[in-house]
N, C-alpha and C positions, 0 to 999 in steps of 0.2 A: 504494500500500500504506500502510495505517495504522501511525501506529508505537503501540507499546505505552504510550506514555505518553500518549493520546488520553485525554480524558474528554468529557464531560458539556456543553458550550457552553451551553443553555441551564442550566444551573444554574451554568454562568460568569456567564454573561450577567445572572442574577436574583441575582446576588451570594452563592450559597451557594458558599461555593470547596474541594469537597472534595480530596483528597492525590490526585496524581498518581499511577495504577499506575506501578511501578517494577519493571525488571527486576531479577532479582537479583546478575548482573554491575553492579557502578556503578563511577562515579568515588570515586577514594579522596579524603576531605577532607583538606583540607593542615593535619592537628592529629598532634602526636605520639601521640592517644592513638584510639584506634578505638572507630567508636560506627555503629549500623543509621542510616541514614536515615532508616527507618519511624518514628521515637522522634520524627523531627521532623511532629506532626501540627497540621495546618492552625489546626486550631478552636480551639488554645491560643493566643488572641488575647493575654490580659496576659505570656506571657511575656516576660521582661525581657531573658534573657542565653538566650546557646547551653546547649543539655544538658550539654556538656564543656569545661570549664573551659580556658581558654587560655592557652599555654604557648610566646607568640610577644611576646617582649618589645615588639620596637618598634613603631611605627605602621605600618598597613597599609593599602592604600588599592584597593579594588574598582572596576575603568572596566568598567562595563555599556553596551554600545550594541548597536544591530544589526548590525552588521558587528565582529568581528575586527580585528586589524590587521596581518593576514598574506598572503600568497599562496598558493595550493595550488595542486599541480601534480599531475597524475597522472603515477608512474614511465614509462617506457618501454616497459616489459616488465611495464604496467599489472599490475602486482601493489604494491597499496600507493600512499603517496602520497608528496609532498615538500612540503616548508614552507620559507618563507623570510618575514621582518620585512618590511611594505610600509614602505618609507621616506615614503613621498605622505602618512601615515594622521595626521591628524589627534592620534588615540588615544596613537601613538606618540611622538610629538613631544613633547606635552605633558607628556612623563616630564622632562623638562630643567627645568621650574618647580621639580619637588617636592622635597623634602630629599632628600638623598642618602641617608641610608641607609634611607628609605622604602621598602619594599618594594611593586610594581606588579604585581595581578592584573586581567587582563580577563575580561570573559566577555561570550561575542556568539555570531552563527552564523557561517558561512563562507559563499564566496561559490559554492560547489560543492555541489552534490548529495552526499556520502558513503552508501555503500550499507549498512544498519541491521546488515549483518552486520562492518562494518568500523569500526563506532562507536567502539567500544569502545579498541580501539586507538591509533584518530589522540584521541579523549581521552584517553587514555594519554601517547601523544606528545609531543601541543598543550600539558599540562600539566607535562612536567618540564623540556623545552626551551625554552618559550615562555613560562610560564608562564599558557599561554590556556584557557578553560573553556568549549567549543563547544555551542550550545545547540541541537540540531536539531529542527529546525519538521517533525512529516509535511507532505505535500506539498501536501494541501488546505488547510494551515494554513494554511502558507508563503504562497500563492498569493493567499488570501483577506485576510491580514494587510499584506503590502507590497503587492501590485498592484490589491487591493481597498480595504480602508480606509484605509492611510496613503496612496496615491495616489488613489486618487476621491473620497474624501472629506478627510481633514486636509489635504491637501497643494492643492490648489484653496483651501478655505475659507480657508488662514491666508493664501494667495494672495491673496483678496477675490473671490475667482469663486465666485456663488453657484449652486446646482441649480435653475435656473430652467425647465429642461423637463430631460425622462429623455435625451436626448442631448447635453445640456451640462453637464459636471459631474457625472452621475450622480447619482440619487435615493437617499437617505439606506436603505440596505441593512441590516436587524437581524444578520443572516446574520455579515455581515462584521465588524460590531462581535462578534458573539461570536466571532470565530477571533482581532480583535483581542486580545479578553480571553483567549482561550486563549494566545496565543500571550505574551504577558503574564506569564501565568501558569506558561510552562516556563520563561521567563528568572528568575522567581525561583524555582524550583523549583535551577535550577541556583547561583543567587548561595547557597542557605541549604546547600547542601551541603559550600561552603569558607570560610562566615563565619565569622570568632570575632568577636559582633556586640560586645563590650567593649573591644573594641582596635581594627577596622576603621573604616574610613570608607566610604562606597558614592559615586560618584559616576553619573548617570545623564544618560545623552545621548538629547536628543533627539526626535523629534515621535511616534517608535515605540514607545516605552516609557513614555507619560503615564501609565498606570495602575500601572505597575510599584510606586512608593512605599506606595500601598494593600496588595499585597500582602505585601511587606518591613518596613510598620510593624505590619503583625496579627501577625508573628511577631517581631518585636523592639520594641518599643515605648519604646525608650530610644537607638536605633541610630542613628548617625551620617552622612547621609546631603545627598547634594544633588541636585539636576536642572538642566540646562542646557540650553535650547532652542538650534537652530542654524537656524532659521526665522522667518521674522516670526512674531507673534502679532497677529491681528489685530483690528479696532475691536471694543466692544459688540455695535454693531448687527450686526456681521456672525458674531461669534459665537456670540450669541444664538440666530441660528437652528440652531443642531447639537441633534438632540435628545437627545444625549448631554453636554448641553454642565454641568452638574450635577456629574454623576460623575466627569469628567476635570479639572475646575480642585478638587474635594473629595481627587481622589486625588494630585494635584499639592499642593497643602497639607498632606500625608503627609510632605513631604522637609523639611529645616530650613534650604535654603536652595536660595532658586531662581533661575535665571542668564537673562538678555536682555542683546542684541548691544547695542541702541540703549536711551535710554529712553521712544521711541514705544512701544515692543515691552511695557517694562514698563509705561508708561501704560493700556495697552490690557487688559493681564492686573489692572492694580490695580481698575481701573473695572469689569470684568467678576464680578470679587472682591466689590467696593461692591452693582452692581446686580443679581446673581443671588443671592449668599448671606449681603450685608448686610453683610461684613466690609470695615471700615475699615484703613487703611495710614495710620503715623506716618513720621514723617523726626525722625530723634533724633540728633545731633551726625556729620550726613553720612549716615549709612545710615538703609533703609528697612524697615519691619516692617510686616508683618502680625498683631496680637495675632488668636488662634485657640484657644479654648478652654485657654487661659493659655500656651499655645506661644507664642512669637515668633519666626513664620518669616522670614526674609531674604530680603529682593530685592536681588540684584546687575545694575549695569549694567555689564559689561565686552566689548564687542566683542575676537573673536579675531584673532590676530597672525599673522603669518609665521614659517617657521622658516627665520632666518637662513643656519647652516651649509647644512640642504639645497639654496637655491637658490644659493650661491657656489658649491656643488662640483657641481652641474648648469652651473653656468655656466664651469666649468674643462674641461669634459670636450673631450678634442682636436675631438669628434666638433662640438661647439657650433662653436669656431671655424672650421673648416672650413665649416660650414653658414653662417656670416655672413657670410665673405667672399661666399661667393655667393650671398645676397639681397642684398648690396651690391651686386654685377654686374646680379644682376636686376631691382633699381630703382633702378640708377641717375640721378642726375637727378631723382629722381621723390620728393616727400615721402610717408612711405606714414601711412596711419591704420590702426590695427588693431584688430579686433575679436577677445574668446576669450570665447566662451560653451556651454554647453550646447544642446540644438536643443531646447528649452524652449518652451512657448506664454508662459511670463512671461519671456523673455529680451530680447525685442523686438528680437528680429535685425531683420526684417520694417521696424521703423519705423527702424532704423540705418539700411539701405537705400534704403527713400526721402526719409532726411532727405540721405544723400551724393550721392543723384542730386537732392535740389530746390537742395541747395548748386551742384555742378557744373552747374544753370540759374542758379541769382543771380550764379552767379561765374564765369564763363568763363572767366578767366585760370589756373582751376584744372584746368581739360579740359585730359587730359595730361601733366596734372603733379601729380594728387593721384589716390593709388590706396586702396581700402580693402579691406584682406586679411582676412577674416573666417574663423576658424580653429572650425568647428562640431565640439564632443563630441559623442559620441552620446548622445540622450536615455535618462534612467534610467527612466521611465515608459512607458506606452503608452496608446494611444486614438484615436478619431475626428479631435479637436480637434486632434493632434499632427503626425498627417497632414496636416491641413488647410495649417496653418501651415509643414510644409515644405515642400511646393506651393505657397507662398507666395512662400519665401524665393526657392527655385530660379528661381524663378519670374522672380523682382526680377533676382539677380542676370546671368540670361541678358539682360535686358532692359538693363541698364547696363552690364552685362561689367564686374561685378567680381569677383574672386578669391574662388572659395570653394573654401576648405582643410579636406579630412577632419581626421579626430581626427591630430594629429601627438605625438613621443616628448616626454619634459620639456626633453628640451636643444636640439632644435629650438625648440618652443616659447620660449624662452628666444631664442635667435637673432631670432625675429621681434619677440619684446620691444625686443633692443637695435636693431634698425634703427628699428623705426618712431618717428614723429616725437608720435605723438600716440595713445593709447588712448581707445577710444570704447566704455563703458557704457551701455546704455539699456536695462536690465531694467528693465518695470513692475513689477514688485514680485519682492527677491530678501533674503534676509534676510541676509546679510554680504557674500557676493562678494570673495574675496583676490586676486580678477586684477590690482586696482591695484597693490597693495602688492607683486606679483612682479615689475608690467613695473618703478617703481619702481626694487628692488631694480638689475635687471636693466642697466638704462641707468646705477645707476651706476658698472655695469662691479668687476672685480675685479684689484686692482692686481697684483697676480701674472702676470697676460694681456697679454702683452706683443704680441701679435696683433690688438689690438683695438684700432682707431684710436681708439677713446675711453675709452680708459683712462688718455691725457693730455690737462688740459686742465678747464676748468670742464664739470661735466655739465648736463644739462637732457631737462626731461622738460614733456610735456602731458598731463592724463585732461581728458576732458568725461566727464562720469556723470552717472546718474541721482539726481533727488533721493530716490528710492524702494528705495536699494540701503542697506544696512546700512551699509555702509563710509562713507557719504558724509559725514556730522555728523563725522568724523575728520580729513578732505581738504580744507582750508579753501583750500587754492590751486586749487584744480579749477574746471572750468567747470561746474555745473550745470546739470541741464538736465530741464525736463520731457519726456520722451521721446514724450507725445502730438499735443506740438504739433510739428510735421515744420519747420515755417518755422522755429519757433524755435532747435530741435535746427540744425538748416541752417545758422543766423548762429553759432551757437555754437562749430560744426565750422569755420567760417572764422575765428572770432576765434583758436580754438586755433593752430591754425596760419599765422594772420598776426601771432603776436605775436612781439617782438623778443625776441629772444635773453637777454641780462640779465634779461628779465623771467619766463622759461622757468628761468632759471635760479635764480633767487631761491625760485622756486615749487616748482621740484625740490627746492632744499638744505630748506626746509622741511619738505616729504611725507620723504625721506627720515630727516630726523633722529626722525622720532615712527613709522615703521615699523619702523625697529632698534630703540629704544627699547621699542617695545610690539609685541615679538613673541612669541609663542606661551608662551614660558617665562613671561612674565609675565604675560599672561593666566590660565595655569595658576597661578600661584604666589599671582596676588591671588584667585582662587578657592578655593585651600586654604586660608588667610590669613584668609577670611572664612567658610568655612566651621567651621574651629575655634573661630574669636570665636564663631560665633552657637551653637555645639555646648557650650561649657563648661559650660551649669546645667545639661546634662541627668543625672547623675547625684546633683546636689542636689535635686531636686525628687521632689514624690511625685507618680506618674503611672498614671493606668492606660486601657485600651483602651475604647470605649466606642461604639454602633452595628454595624449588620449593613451586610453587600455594599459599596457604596463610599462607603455615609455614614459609615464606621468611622473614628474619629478618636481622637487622642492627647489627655486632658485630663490638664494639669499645672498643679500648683499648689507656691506654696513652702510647704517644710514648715510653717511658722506661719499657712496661709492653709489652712483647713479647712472642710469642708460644717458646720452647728450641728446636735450632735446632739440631738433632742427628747427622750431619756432624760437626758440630762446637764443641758438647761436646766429641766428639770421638777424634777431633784432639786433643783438649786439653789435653787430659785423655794420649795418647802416649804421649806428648810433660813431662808428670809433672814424678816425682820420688816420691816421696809420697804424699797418697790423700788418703781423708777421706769420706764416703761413706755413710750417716744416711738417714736412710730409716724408716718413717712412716709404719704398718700394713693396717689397717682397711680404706678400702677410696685409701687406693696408690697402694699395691700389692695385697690388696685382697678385691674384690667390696663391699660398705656398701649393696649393695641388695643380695647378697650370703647368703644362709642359711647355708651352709656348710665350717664354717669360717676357715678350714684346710686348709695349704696352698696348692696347686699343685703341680706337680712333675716338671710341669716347670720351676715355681718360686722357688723349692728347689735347680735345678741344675745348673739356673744364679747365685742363690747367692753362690752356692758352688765352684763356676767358679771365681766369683769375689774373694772371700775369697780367693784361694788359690793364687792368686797375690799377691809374695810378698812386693810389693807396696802399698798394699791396708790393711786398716784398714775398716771393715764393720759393722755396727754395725746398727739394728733393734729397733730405739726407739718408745715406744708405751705405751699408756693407760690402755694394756691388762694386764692381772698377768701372775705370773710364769706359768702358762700353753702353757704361748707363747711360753716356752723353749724348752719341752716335743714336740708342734706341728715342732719345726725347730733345733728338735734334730740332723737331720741328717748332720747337718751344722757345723759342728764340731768346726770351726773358727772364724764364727759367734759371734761377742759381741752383748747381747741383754740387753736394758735398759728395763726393767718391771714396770707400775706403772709409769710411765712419770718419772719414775728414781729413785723412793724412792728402789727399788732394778738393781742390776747390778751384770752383771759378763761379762768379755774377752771375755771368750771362755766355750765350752761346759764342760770344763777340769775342771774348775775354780767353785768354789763356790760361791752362793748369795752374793753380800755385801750389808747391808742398807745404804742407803746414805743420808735419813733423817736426819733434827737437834733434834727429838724428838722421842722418842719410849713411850708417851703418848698418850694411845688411849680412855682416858674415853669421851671424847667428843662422838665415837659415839655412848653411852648412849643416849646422848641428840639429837644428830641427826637422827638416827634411828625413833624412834617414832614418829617424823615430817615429814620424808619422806613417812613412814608407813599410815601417817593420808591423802597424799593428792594421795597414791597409792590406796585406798580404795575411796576416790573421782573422780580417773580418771580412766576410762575405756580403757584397751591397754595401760596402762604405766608397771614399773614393777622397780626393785631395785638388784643393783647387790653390792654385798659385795665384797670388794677386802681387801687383809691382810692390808691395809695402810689407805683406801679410800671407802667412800660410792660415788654409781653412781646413779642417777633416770632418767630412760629411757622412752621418750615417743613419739617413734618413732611410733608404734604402736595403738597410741591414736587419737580423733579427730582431725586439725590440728589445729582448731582456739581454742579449748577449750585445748588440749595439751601445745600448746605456751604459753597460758594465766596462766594456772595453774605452767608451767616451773618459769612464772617472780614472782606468787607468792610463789614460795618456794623458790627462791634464796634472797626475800626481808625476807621471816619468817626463813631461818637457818640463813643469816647474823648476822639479830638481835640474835637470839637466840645464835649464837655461837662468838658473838661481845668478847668476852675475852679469846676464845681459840686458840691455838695456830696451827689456821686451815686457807686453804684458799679455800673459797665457788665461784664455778665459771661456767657458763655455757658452752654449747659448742651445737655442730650439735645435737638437740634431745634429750641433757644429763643436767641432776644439779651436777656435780660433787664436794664433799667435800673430802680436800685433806690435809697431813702435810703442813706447811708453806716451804717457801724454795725447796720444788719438784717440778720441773718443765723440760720441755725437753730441755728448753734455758741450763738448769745449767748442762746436759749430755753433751749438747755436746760442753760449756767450758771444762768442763772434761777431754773431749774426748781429742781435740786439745790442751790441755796445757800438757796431759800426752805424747804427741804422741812431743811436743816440749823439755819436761825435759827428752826424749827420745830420742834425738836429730834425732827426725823423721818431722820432719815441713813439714805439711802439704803445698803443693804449687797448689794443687786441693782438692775442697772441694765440692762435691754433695749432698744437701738435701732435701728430697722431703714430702713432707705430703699434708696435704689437712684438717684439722681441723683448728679451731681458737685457739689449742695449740700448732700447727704448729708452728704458727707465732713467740713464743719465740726460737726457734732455728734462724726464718729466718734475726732477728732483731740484734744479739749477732754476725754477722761476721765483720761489719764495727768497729767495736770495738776491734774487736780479732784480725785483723790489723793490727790496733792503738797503741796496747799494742804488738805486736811484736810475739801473740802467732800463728799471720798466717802470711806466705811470704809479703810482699808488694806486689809481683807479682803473688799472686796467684789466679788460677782460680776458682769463686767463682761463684757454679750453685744454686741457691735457688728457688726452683721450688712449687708450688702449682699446685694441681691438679683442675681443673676445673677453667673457666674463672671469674672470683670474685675479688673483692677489696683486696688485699695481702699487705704483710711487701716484698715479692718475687717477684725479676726483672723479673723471667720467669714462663709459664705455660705450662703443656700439659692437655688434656682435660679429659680423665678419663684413668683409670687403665691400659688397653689394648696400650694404648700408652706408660704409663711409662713404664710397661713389655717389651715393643718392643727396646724402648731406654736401658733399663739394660740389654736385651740378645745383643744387638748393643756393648757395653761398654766388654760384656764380652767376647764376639768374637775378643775384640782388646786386649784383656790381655794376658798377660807374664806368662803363666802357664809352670810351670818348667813340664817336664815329669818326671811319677812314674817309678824308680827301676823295674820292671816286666815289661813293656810298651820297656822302650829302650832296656833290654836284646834281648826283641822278634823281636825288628827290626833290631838288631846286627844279632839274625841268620838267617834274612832274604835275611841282604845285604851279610854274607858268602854263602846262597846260591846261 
């Protein structure tokens, strides 16, 4: 049966996200003041704040995931239900990081069916005692969202199991991404029914809810929010192939800060960042950003903890004790290895098994004396593959006769922690895995248990793990162990257990002291901690919403950093008597993706418009050589700075001048041959020679091995050229080595000090680029000022092109805009008429 709040998928799926039907029974929002739900409609993308104003002083903090963090039980007398707190829950646990008088709302679904006439209710319930916001999937959602998409697809892929035929992995299903999307789409349906978005915080879990942030920033767009994967994320190449893969890292850039276990995990999401949507990541005194259309989203690496009290008071329960004493009877003599995993195709039970049987071949003296008790959960998924693999296992261990243990309770479990001598990981690929840090806990016993032979006495513990598990970069006393190579896992399971005691022990008291230390609450605490740091300018800034379906994104800018309006610099521009007019090339008037770097005939006849004002000084500063000259010959009036200024000339009339302090060029002797060495290194890089300056361009190279190879040649010319009379500097794609003293800053003092001992004083001044050498023109006008070489009153437009971090009060977005604003500028100019021009309208008006 469908539930009533079903819509549309394909109009999920194509990103139009119309209002979910609503019954007219709902969930009441937790605001003192009562307001329709309908009021909250979708398509009101800029909305900033909630409808109704909020009236909940402290901070409040939203845990969204797929799961709850409860239990449901059906009555007895099956009329109705029962609820109780899962203590195991992740969710709940993490309530111990956050301030105390924080207030904790979840919202998730349950792990039960509830029947649509019973909804009502247990939301009812869920909410006053729990304070839980259950979010029910109909059943074809349900089914298509968790057993179809997040398991066939994300949950393989971020695996590294590709869809290499339709019965491996499954073929990439449109179907099921849109139930994804739906299903998506009820969970924020249900988060905006108890936001007050001014005061909450959202936090969002998980590989189920990636698009979630998309739909919670089109309705609040100022909202305080984060995501935390609890899965690998895995490489480029393997991501790359999702053909959703777009949509989910645009709608992840939605949150303001985003969370990975390891930093493989966020390596893999930065680079995928880099190479699908061009977005660069900084590391700024320890933390790392992604600037995104003037956002700066957060990446946190925090791997999750244990929750201390829950596993002491599992390990007090009479029932534990009892259970140890007898696995101590039952392996007696006997050192046991343990395994606790999932029945997982990435757990590698499978290679566990026959790495402890090729040991018990290398090592005979262990036949009968080394046992490995493999304690299998039931798998959360389903499929071919899963099957496979536990006809695998069963398989193994009939054949070696070793111990396999169904799913057992926590304090059992817990029992087999403290006997065994040694814990064995070897998931290929698991994205945190807390087995270690329980057995851990476990073996160092709880001094209160006075039942427990090791509760006196130095402890000691052994993991072998996977290099491939989350936890591992943590566990530096561990054996590692590639899990594919069987021999090697083999010698490794013998070293664990042939090592001396002191040395067990030493390697215990370390693991132990960084698992108490970094458990759960601080994992939580440094999540919220960095989520506030990175949340603070959101209310200083002006922002508004901006694309359709999942390209919809936040651009924010600080208030002093504004689009140029073309009404405002036109009026200016008639109001001023002379004005000075410095125009960047490459990037401003003419696109860095143009192959055809000649200027147009349109951009030759704005600026020959502008030139001939005579108010106007125009002048083309740029990085290019004298062949800029040649391309914007026909500009006759045109001043063009060449070489970011080391040459110059007025006008086309005029001759070169060098403006350099050095006409020394043995330096690039020595630079040459350096750039030469890492252009034969880099594939699509290349080196351009300019009379003044060497450039290395590797716009055309890999982007992450390009960038990497950029920082190491501007650290090998610096050194290298640390006594000459040169300055080595980067820019968009470029290493540029250059005279010292050449710069665009120093053109266009130049400019305005000539244009003042000319008694021309500049009282408008327009300067546009779009490079990080831009920025020395845009930094030199509050000074030129100061010093009197610009009006006090003068209009002063310093523009960058594209929205970015700038020295520039104003921007326009790419080229086609500035073009539009300079034929704008030139349409209002004072162009005298030419000699032939008025003759011919003299014998117009005599006729």
């Amino acid at each position: 049966m469908l539930s009533k709040s079903y819509t549309n998928l394909l109009d999920l799926a194509s990103g139009n996200f119309p209002a979910l039907a609503r019954e007219k029974k709902r969930l009441p929002r937790v605001m003192t003041v009562p307001v329709d739900i309908s009021e909250l409609d979708d398509d009101q993308a800029n909305s900033v704040s909630s409808d109704v104003p909020s009236t909940i002083i402290q901070d409040r903090i939203i845990i969204v995931a797929n799961q709850l963090p409860v239990k449901a039980k059906r009555r007895p007398d099956n009329k109705g239900w029962g609820f109780s707190w899962d203590d195991d829950s992740l969710l709940l646990q993490l309530k111990d990081g956050l301030p105390d008088d924080m207030e904790v709302l979840y919202v998730g679904s349950l792990r039960v069916d509830v029947d649509p006439s019973e909804q009502d209710d247990v939301s009812q319930l869920l909410l006053e005692k729990f304070k839980c916001v259950p979010a029910f999937l109909p059943p074809d959602i349900l089914s298509k969202h968790y057993h179809g998409f997040c398991k066939q697809h994300l949950w393989p892929l971020f695996h590294y199991m590709l869809p290499f035929a339709a019965n491996h992995g499954g073929r990439f299903d449109r179907s099921l991404w849109e139930a994804y999307v739906a299903a998506n789409k009820i969970f924020s349906q249900k988060v905006i029914e108890v936001i007050n978005p001014d005061d909450d915080y959202v936090w969002i879990h998980d590989y189920h809810l990636m698009v979630l942030p998309t739909f919670l920033r089109r309705k609040f767009i100022k909202l305080r929010m984060g995501f935390f994967l609890h899965s690998p994320f895995p490489s480029s190449e393997i991501y790359r192939t999702l053909p959703v893969r777009e949509e989910i890292l645009k709608a992840l850039l939605n949150a303001d800060l985003i969370g990975f276990h390891t930093f493989d995990y966020a390596r893999h999401f930065l680079s995928c960042c880099s190479r699908i949507l061009g977005v660069e990541y900084q590391s700024k005194r320890g933390y790392i950003g992604l600037e995104y259309y003037g956002r700066t989203i957060g990446v946190k690496i925090m791997p999750v903890g244990i929750h201390m009290g829950q596993i002491q008071s599992v390990m007090k329960l009479a029932d534990k004790e009892w259970r140890v004493d007898e696995l101590k009877q039952q392996f007696e003599g006997k050192t046991v290895l343990l395994g606790v995993d999932d029945m997982d195709i990435f757990k590698g039970v499978n290679l566990k098994l026959l790495a402890m049987e090729q040991m018990l071949k290398q090592h005979p003296k262990w036949q009968g004396r080394a046992v490995l008790v493999q304690i299998a959960n039931p798998a959360r998924g389903k499929g071919s593959d899963l099957e496979e693999i536990q006809a695998e296992i069963h398989g193994s261990c009939k054949r070696i006769n070793e111990t396999l243990v169904d799913r057992v309770m926590n304090h059992e479990r817990a029992a087999y922690y403290t006997v065994a001598e040694c814990l064995v990981v070897t998931a290929v690929r698991d994205g945190m895995n807390l087995t270690p840090y329980e057995y851990i806990v476990c073996r160092e016993g709880v001094s209160l248990s006075g039942s427990c032979s090791d509760s006196t006495g130095p402890k000691k513990s052994m993991l072998v793990v996977s290099e491939f598990i989350g936890c591992s970069p943590s566990l530096s006393g561990a054996v590692r162990i590639n899990p594919w190579n069987i021999e090697a896992t083999a010698e490794a399971l013998n070293e664990a257990i042939s090592m001396a005691d002191p040395e067990k022990q030493l390697r215990h008291e370390k693991h132990y002291k960084y698992v108490s230390l970094h458990d759960v609450a601080y994992w939580s605490r440094s999540f919220y901690q960095d989520l506030e740091r990175t949340c603070k300018e959101h209310f200083r800034r002006r922002c508004w919403g901006i694309g359709l379906s999942f390209g919809f994104r936040v651009v924010a800018l600080d208030p002093n950093f504004r689009k140029l309006s073309i009404d405002i610099i036109v009026s200016a521009y008639l109001r001023s008597k002379s004005r000075a007019i410095l125009l960047d090339y490459d990037g401003t008037v003419m696109p860095q993706t143009s192959m055809n770097k000649r200027p147009s005939q349109e951009v030759i006849s704005i600026i020959n418009t502008l030139c001939a004002d005579p108010k106007n000084i125009v002048f083309v500063v740029s990085g290019r050589g004298k062949t800029l000259g040649e391309w914007l010959s026909p500009c006759s009036k045109l001043g063009i700075a060449a070489e970011h200024g080391y040459f110059m000339r007025w006008s086309a009339d005029e001759d070169w001048q060098v403006c350099g302090q050095s006409n020394d060029f043995g330096w690039i002797q020595m630079a040459e041959p350096v750039m030469q060495l890492y252009t034969e290194a880099t594939d699509g890089s290349s080196i351009e020679k300019k009379e003044s300056a060497l450039v290395w361009h590797h716009r055309d190279a890999d982007p992450g091995f390009g960038s990497s190879q950029a920082k190491e040649l501007l650290d090998h010319l610096e050194s290298v050229l640390a006594n000459e009379p040169v300055a080595v500097k980067s820019g968009q794609y470029i290493v540029e080595v250059k005279p010292q003293g050449v710069s665009k800053g120093v053109v266009a003092e130049k400019i305005l000090s000539s244009m003042t001992e000319s008694r021309r004083q500049a009282d408008f001044v327009l300067c546009i680029g779009d490079d990080r050498s831009d920025e020395d023109m845009f930094e030199i006008f509050g000074g030129a000022i100061a010093s009197g070489t610009l009006s006090s009153n003068a209009s002063v437009f310093a523009c960058t092109v594209g929205q970015k971090p700038s020295k520039a009060k104003y921007y326009l977005d790419d080229t086609s805009e500035v073009v539009l604003m300079l034929e704008n500028l030139a349409e209002a100019s004072d162009v005298p008429s030419s000699p032939s021009s008025s003759s011919s309208e003299e014998k117009e008006d005599s006729l």
